[in-house]
C-alpha positions in Angstrom: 0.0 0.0 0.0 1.3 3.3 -0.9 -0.3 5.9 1.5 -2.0 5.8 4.8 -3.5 8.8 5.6 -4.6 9.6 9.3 -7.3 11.7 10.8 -7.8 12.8 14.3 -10.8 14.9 14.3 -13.5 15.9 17.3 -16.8 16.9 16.2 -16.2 17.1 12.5 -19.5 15.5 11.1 -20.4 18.4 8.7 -16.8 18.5 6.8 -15.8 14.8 6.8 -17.9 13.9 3.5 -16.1 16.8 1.6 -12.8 15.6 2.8 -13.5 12.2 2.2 -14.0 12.7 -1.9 -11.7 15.3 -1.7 -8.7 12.7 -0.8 -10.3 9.7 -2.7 -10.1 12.6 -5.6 -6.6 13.1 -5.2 -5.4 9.4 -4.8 -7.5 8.3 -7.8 -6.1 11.0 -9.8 -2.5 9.6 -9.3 -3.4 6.3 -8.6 -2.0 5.5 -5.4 -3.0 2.3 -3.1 -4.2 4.1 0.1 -5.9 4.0 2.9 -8.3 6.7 5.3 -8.4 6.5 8.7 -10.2 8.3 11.0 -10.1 8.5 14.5 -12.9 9.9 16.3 -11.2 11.1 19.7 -14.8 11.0 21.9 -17.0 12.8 19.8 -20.3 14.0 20.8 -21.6 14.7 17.5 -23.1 12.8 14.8 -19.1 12.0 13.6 -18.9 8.4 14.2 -21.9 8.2 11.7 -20.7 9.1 9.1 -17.4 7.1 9.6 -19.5 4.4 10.0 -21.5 5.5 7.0 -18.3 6.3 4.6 -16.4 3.0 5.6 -19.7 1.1 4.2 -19.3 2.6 1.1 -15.9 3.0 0.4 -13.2 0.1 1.5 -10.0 2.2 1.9 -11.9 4.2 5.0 -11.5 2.5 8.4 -12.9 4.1 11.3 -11.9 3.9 15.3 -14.2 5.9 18.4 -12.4 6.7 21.3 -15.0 6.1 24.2 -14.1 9.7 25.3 -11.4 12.8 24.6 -8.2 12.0 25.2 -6.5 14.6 23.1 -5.0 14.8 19.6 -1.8 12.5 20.6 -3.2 9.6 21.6 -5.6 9.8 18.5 -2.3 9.9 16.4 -0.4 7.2 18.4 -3.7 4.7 17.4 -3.5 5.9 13.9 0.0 5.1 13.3 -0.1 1.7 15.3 -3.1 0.8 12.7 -1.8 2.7 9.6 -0.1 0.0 6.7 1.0 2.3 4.3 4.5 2.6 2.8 3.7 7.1 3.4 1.7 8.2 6.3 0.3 11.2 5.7 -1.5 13.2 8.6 -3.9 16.0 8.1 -6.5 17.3 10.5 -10.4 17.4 9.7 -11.3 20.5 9.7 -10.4 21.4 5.6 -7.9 24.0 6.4 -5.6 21.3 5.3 -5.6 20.2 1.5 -5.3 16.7 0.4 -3.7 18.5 -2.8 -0.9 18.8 -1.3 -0.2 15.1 -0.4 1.5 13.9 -4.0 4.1 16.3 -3.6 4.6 15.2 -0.1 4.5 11.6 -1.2 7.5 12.7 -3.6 9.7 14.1 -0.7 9.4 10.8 1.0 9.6 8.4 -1.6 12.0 10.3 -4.2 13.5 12.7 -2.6 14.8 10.2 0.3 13.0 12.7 3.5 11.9 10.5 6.6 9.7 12.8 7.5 8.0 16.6 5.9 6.6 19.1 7.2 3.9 21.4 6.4 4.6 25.5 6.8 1.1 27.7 6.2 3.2 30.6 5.1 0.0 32.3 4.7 -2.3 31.9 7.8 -6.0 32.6 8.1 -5.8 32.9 11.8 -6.5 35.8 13.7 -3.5 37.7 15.2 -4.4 36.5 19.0 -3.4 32.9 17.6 -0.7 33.7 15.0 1.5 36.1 16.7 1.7 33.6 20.1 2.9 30.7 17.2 5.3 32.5 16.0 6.8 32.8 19.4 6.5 28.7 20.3 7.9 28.4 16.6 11.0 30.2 17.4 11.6 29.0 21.0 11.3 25.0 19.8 13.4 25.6 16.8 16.5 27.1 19.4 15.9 24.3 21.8 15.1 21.1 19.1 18.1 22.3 16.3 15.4 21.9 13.5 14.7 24.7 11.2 10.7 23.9 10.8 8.6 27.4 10.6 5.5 25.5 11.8 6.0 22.5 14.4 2.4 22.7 14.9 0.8 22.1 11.5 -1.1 19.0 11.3 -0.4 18.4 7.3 3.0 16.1 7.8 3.9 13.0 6.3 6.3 10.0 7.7 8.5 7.4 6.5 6.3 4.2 7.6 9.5 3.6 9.6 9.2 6.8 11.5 5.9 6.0 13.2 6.1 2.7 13.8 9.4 4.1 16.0 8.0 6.4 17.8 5.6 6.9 20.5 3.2 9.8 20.9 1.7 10.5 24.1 0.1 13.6 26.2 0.6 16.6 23.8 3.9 15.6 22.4 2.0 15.4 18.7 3.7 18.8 17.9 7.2 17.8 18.5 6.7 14.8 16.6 9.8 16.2 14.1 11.8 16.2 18.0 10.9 12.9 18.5 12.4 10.9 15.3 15.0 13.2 15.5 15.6 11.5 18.7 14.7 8.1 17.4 17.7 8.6 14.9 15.6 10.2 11.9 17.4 13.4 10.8 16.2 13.9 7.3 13.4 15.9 8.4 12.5 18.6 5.5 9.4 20.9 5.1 7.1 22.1 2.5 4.7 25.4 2.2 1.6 24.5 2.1 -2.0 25.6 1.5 -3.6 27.1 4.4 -7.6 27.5 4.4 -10.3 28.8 6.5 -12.5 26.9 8.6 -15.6 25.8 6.8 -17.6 24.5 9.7 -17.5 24.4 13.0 -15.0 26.2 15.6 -11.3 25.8 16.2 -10.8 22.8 19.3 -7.7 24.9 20.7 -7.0 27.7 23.5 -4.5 29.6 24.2 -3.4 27.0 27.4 -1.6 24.6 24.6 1.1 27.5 24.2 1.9 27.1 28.0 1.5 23.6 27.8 3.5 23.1 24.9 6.8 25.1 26.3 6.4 22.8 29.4 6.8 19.6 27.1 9.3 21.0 25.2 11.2 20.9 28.1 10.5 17.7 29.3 11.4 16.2 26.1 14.2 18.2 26.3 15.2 17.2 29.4 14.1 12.9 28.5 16.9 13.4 25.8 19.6 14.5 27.4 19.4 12.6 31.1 16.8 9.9 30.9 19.5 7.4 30.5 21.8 9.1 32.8 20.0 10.8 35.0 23.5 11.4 37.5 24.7 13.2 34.7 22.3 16.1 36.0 21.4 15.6 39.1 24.6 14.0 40.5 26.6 17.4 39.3 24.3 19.4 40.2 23.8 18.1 43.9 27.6 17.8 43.8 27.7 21.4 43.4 25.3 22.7 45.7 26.6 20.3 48.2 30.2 21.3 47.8 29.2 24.8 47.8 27.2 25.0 50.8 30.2 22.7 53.0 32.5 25.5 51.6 30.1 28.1 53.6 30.3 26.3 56.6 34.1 26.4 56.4 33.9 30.1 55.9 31.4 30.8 58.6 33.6 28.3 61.3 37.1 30.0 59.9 35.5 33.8 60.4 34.7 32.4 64.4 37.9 30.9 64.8 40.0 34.1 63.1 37.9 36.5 65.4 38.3 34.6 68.4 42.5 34.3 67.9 42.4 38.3 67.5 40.7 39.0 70.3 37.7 40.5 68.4 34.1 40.4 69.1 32.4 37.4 68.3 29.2 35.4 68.0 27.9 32.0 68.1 28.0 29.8 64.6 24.6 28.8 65.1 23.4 32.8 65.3 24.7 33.8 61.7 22.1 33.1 59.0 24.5 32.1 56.6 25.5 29.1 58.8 22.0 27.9 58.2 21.9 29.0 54.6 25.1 26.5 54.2 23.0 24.2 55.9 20.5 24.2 53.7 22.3 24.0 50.9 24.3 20.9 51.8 20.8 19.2 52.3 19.7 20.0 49.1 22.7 18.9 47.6 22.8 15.5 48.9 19.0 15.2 48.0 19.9 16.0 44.6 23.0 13.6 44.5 20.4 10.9 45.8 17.6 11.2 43.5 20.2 10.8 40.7 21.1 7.7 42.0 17.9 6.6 42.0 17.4 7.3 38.5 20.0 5.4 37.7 18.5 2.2 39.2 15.6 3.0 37.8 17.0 3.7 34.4 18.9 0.6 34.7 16.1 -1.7 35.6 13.8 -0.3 32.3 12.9 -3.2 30.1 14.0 0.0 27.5 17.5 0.9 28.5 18.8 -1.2 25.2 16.7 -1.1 22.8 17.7 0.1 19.8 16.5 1.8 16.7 18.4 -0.2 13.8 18.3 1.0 10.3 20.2 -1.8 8.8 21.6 -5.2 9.6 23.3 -7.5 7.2 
């Protein structure tokens, strides 16, 4: 099978018969082998009827109903675990993205040798309140991630069948999929301007909350790549260094006593100076740090996952 193309959607009844004929359009025109499916995440519309409806008339569309919402990534993660073609191609329901564009992203995959590509709606038909605040998240996860994508958040991307079936998509980690098989070893990661459209029906399913929540997984992916295997490497220096630090205050609080006692000089007790308690403090927190790396580690190094593996190639 050629293509496999993937839609999470939430109360999209009204446009999933237009986008329907709109890819079966598309695919018949350059005759790929393909496959539609759709992945109600708990809608309370009339959607699961019609997927019901358009998989009895048409073979390539398979349908799955979350029993309720459990958000776009888990709705993805299904998709890929079901999805058979050699391309996945994800798009959301809502028509702003167009199926026209999926031959060319076919192309980058197949022909041009990408693993995974990107959509970029140069040209938004979002109001400012949404645009401006993406543009802002764009930058920030392009400094921290190293990859040069304008748009980590469009929906419109398409995969090496490799790439899914590699990674795993959970919480709202669906916009740092590009992150995420970079991780998992897949650099070629490319992008491709796309068609942006209004919304025909409905209303947008997104707040301004996901911009908070998205810097705060950014950083814990962030943070899963560079110490979940060695999680001493971060928290054994760093309670190493607050540890060391605050013992070194203690020795300058003692050695200040000890100086103004041999000169004859006014003096008070250790345990009266806040800085002795400070030092205190700090050698506490140091040694709790130092500790919860070393319970990481025997964490990390009980994981059923500590050696596996992505392998391109074995002969």
């Amino acid at each position: 099978m050629d293509i496999s193309v993937v839609v999470p959607l939430y109360n999209e009844a009204e446009s999933l018969p237009e986008l329907h004929s709109w890819i079966k359009r598309v695919m018949n025109a350059n005759n790929f082998t393909y496959e539609i499916i759709f992945v109600s995440d708990g809608s309370t519309d009339s959607s699961w009827d019609v997927i019901e409806k358009l998989s009895a008339e048409d073979d390539s569309v398979k349908g799955i109903n979350f029993r309720r919402n459990y958000g776009k990534s888990p709705a993805l993660h299904v998709g890929f675990e079901k999805a058979e073609g050699d391309v996945v191609i994800t798009m959301d329901a809502d028509l702003q993205d167009s199926p026209d564009e999926i031959p060319e992203l076919y192309k980058m995959i197949t022909k041009d040798g990408y693993d995974l590509v990107s959509g970029w709606k140069q040209k938004r038909y979002d109001p400012k309140s949404k645009t401006i605040p993406t543009k802002l998240f764009n930058a920030t996860a392009r400094k921290v991630t190293g990859i040069k994508l304008h748009d980590f958040n469009c929906g419109l991307k398409a995969y090496r069948k490799d790439v899914v079936k590699s990674i795993e998509v959970y919480g709202d980690m669906h916009r740092y999929i590009p992150y995420l098989a970079k991780n998992a070893g897949f650099v070629k990661i490319g992008e491709k301007v796309v068609q942006h459209q209004a919304r025909k029906y409905g209303v947008t399913k997104f707040g301004l909350d996901r911009f908070v929540n998205g810097y705060l997984d950014l950083l814990t992916l962030w943070f899963f790549n560079k110490f979940a295997v060695k999680p001493m490497h971060f928290f054994g220096l760093l309670g190493s260094l607050v540890f060391i630090l605050g013992f070194i205050s203690v020795i300058v609080v003692g050695a200040t006593k000890l100086i103004s006692m041999w000169s004859g000089s006014a003096y008070r007790l250790v345990t009266e100076s806040p800085y002795f308690y400070l030092a205190l403090t700090a050698m506490i927190i140091g040694t709790l740090l130092f500790l919860a790396g070393f319970l990481g580690e025997l964490v990390a190094r009980n994981s059923q996952e500590r050696n596996r593996y992505n392998v391109e190639k074995e002969i």
